[in-house]
C-alpha positions as CSV (number, residue, x, y, z in Angstrom):
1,X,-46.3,76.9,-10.2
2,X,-44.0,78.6,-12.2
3,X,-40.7,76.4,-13.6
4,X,-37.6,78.9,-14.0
5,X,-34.3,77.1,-14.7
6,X,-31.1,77.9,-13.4
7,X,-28.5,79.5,-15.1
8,X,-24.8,78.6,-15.1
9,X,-22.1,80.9,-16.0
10,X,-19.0,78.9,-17.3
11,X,-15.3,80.0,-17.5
12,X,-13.6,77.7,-19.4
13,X,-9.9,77.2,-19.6
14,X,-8.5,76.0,-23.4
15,X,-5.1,75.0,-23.6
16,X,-3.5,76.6,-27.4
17,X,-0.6,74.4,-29.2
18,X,1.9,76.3,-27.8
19,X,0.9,75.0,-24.2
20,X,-0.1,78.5,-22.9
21,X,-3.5,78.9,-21.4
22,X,-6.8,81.4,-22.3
23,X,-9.8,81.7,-20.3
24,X,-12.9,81.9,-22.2
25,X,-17.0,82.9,-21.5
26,X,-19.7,82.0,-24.2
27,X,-17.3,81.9,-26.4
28,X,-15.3,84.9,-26.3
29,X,-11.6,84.8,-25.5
30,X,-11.3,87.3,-22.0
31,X,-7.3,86.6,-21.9
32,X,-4.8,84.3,-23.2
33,X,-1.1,83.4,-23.6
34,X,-1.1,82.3,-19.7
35,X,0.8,79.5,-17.5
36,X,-1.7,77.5,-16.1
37,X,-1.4,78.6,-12.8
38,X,-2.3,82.1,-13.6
39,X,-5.1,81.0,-15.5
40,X,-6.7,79.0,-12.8
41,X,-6.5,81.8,-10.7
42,X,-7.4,84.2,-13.2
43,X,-10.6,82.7,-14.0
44,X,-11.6,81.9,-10.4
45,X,-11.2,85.7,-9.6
46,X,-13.0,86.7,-12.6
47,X,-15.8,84.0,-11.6
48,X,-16.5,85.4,-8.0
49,X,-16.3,88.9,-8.7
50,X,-18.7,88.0,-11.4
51,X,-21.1,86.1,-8.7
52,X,-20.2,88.9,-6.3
53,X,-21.7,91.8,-8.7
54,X,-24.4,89.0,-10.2
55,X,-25.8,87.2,-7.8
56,X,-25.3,84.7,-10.8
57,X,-24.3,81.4,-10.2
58,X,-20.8,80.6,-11.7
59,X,-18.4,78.1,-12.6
60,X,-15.0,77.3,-13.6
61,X,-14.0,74.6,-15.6
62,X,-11.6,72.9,-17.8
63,X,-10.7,69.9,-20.2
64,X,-9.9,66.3,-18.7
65,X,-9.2,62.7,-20.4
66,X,-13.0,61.8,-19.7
67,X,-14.9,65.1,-19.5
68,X,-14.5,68.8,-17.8
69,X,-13.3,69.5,-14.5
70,X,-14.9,71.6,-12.4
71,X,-12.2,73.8,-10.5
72,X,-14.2,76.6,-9.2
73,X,-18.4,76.9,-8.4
74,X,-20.1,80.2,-6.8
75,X,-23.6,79.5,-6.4
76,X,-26.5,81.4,-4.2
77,X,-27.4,79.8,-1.1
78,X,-30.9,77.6,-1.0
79,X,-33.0,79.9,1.8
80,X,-35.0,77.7,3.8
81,X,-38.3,78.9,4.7
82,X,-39.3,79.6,8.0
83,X,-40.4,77.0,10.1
84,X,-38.8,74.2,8.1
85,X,-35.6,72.4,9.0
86,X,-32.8,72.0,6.1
């Protein structure tokens, strides 16, 4: 049986002394000096049309007090074999 792991693709949202907003993949800044409204929506947009074109699964996510919040997932669908009930 062969193991393959899943990969996630992470947008992250960084917020810069200034209090604008950037949007961020594997380390690369893709835009910045945004509200955070714009950002969020930004960055989900970007994330689905990524999953869309992919087939990837993808996330969105930024900073809280404790740990990172997840504001956006696009994931592929578990296919259930025939014959089997989910």
């Amino acid at each position: 049986m062969e193991h393959t792991e899943m990969l996630v693709v992470i947008y992250s949202l960084s917020q810069a002394a200034d209090g604008s907003w950037s949007i961020r993949r594997a380390g690369t800044t893709l835009f910045s000096q945004l509200r955070l409204g714009a950002a969020i929506q930004l960055a989900r947009d970007t994330a689905r049309d990524e999953h869309m074109r992919s087939g990837r699964n993808v996330s969105v996510e930024m900073p809280g007090p404790a740990s990172s919040i997840r504001l956006a997932q696009y994931a592929r669908q578990a296919t259930v074999p025939q014959g089997e009930v989910a």
